[in-house]
C-alpha positions in Angstrom: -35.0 0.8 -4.9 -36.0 -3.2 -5.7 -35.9 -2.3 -9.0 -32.9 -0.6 -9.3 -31.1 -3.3 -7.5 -33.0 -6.1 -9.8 -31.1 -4.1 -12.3 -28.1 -4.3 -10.4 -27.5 -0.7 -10.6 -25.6 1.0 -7.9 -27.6 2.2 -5.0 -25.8 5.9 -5.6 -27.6 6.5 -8.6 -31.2 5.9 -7.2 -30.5 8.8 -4.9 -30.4 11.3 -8.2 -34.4 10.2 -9.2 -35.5 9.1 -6.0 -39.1 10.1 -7.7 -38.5 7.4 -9.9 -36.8 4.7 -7.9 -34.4 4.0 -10.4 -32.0 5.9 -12.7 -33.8 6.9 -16.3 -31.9 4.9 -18.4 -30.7 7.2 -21.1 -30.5 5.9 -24.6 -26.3 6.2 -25.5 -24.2 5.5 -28.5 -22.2 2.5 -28.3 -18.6 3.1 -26.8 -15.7 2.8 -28.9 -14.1 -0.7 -27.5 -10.7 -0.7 -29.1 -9.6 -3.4 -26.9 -12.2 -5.8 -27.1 -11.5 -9.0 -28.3 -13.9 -11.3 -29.9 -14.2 -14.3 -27.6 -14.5 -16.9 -30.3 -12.1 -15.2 -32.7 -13.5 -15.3 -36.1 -16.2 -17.4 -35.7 -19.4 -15.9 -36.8 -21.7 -15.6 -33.4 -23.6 -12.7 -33.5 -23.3 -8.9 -34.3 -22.6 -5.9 -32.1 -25.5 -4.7 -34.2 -27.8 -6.4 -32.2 -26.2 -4.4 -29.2 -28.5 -1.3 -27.2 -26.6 0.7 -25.0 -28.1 3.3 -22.2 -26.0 5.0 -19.7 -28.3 4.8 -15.6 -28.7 8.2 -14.8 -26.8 9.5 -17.4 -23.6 8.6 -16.5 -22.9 5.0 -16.1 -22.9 2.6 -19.3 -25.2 -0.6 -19.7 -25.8 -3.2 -22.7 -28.3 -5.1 -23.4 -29.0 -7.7 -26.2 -25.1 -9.1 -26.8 -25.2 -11.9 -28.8 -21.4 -11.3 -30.1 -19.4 -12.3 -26.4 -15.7 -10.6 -26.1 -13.2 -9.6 -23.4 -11.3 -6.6 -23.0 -7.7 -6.6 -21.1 -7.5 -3.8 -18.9 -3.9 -4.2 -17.7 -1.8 -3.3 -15.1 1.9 -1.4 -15.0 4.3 -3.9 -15.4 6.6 -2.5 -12.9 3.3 -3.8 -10.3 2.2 -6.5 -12.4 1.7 -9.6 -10.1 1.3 -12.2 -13.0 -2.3 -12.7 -11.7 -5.4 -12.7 -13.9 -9.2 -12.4 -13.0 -12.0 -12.2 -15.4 -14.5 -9.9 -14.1 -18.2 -10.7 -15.0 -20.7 -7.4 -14.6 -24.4 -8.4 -13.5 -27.7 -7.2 -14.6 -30.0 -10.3 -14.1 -28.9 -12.4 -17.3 -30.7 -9.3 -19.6 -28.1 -6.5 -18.9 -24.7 -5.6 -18.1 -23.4 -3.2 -15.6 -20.2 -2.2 -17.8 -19.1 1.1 -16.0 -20.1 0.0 -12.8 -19.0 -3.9 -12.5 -17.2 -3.9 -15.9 -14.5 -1.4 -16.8 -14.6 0.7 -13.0 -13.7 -3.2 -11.6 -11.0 -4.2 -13.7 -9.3 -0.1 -13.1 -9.4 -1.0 -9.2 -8.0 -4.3 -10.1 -5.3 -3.6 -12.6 -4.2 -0.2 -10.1 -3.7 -3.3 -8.0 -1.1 -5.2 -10.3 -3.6 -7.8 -11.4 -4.3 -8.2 -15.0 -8.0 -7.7 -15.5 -10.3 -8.4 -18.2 -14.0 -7.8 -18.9 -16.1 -10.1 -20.1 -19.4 -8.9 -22.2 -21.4 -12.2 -22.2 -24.2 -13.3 -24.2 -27.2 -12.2 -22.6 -31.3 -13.1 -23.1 -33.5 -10.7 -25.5 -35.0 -8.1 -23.8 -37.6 -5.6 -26.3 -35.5 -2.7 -28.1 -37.7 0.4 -26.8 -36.7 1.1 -23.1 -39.8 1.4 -21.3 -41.2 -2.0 -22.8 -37.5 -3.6 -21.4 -38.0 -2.0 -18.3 -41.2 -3.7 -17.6 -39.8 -7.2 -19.5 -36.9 -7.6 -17.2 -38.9 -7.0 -13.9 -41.8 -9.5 -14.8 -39.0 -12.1 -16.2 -37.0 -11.3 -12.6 -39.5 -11.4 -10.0 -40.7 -14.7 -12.0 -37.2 -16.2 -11.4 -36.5 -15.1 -8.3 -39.5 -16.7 -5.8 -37.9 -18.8 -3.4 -34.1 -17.2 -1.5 -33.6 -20.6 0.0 -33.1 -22.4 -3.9 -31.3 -21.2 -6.8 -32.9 -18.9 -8.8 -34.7 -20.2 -11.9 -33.5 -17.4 -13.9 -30.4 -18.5 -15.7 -28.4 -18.5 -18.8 -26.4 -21.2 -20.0 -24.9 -18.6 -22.4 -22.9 -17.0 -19.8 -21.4 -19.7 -18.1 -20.4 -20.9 -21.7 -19.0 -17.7 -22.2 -17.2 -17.6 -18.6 -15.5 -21.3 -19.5 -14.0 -19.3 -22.7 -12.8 -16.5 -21.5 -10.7 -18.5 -19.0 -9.5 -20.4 -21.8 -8.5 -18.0 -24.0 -6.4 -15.3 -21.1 -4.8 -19.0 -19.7 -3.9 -19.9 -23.9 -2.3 -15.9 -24.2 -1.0 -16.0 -20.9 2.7 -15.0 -22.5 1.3 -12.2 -24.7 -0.6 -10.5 -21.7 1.9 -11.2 -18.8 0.1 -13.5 -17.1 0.6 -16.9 -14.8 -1.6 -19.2 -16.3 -1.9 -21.2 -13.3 -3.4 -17.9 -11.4 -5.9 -16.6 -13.8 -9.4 -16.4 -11.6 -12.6 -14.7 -12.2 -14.9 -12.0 -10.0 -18.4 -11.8 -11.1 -21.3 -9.2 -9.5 -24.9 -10.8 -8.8 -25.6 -12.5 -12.6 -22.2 -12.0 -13.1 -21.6 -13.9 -9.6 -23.9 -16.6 -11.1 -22.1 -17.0 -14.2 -18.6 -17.2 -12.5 -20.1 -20.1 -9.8 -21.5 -21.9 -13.0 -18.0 -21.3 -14.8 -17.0 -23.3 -11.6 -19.6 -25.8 -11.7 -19.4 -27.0 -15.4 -16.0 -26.4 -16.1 -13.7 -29.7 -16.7 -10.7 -30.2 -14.2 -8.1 -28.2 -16.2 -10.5 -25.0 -17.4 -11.5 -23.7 -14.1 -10.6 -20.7 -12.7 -7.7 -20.7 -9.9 -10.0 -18.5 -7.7 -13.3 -16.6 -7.6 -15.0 -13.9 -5.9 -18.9 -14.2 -5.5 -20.3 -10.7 -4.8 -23.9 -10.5 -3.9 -24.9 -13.8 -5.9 -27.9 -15.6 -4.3 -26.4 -17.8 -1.1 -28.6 -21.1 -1.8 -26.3 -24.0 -1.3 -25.5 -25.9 -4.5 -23.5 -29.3 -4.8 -19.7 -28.4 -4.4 -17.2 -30.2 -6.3 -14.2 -32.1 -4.7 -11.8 -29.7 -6.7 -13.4 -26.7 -6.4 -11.1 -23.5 -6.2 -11.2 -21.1 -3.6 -14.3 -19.1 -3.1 -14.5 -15.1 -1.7 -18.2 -14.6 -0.7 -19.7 -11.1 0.1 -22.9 -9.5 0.4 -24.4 -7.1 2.2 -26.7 -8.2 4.6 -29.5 -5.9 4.0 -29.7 -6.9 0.5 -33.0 -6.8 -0.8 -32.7 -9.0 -3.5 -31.3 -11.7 -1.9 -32.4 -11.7 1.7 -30.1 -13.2 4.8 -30.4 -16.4 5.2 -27.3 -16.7 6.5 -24.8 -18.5 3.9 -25.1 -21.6 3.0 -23.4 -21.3 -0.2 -19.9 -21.3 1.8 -21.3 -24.1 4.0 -21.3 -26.3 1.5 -17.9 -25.0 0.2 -16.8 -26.0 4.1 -18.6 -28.9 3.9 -16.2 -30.3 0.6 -13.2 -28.6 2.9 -12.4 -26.1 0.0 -11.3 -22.6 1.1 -13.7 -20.3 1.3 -14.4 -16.7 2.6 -17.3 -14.9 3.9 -18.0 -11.1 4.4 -21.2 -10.1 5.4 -22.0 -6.0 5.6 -24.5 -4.7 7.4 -25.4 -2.1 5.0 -24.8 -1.7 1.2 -28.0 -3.4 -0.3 -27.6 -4.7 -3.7 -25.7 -3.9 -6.4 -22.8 -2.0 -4.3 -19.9 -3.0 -6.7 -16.8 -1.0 -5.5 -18.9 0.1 -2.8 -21.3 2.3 -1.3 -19.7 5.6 0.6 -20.3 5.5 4.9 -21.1 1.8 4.1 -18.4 -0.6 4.7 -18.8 -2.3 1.5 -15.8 0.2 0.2 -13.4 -2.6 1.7 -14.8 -5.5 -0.5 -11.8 -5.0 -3.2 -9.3 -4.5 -0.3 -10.4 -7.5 1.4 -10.2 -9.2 -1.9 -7.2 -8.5 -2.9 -6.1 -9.9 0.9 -7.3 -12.9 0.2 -5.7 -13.2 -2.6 -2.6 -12.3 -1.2 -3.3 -14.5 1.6 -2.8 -17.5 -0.7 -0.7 -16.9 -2.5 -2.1 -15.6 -5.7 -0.6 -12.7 -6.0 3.0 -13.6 -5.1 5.3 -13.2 -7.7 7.2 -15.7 -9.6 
């Protein structure tokens, strides 16, 4: 179960190959991405060449190896549409991406909600092409970033935050074209994803950070809070093995600068949950998101 929750898998699929306490990862072709949008337009950076894709279990896509970053709009009815934005970033500890399962099944739930959505596929760090050699690689490179609950993990990636900063640039700069309040385009990321959006936050200049962002079962180490810093949704389940309770003391220090923040703490979902775990209540994290939201105000039309 560690493993597939290092993975950042959902803790459904480990219940299919409980024998193997993770979900084969079956070797798939790449998906056709019509939508996908090259985040630094024509700028050469990369190749989806480079890209291996598996599906966990069979059913769920995953990436590794993207060195050419884009976003995907995943819109919403514009007889619902808000005029809000969020960028969702899946996780997969910096060497993988969760696209069904914190990608593309996110921004549905998020656009069915009249909130524009848009997935971002960041750059991530090499892993080896053959599966079982990546397997191993990403657990040794993990567990050798992840030693101490009470400090940030060592295991990071500039890459994605870089990523994060541009993908808020570029839905804010087609804001018109995608029907879309610039002023209310936020970001949701899941574990690395989480990471990525909180360094998005953290290195982002006064007028390129998000409006909002949800943290969903990134590590709760406190980190230095900026005096602008937007509002902050925090949730993790409090069983997660990856990131045990410590209580928060990411949101402390949000409360500490006095910027809104927002904790939710399950008892049960372990890591890697996403849209939720069924008898678990994790399955009211995107309800209680989009309350939030509504709460202040993002969501309110204009």
């Amino acid at each position: 179960m560690l493993v597939l929750t290092l993975l950042g898998t959902s803790p459904a699929m480990a219940q299919r190959e409980p024998q193997q306490g993770m979900p084969a990862m079956v070797p798939a072709p790449a998906p056709a991405e019509p939508d996908a949008i090259p985040l630094y337009g024509k700028t050469t950076m990369g190749s989806a060449a480079s890209e291996i894709w598996s599906k966990a279990g069979g059913v769920d896509y995953t990436v590794r190896n993207v060195t050419r970053p884009t976003l995907t709009p995943v819109l919403p009815d514009p007889a619902k549409a808000t005029g809000a934005a969020v960028v969702v970033a899946p996780g997969g500890a910096f060497m993988l991406l969760a696209m069904d399962h914190e990608g593309w099944g996110v921004a549905r739930a998020l656009a069915d909600r009249g909130i524009a959505a848009f997935v971002l596929k960041y750059r991530l760090l090499p892993t080896p092409r053959d599966e079982s050699e990546a397997g191993n690689y990403m657990m040794r490179t993990m567990m050798a970033g992840l030693t101490d609950p009470t400090k940030p993990p060592s295991l990071t990636n500039p890459d994605a935050a870089t990523d994060g900063r541009e993908a808020i640039k570029l839905v804010r700069a087609n804001a018109a074209r995608w029907g879309v309040d610039p002023s209310r385009v936020g970001m949701i990321g899941f574990s690395a994803g989480a990471m990525t959006a909180l360094q998005t936050v953290l290195t982002a200049g006064p007028q390129e950070k998000p409006a909002f962002f949800g943290y969903i079962y990134g590590p709760q180490a406190r980190v230095d809070v900026p005096a602008d810093a937007p509002p902050m949704f925090d949730a993790l389940a409090l069983d997660d093995p990856l990131f045990p309770s410590q209580g928060f003391p990411i949101a402390q220090g949000w409360l500490a600068a006095k910027r809104p923040v927002e904790i939710h703490g399950y008892q049960k979902g372990s890591h890697g949950f996403g849209l939720g775990v069924p008898g678990t209540t994790t399955t009211l994290v995107m309800d209680e998101f989009i309350a939030w939201l509504t709460m202040h105000g993002f969501l309110t039309r204009r």
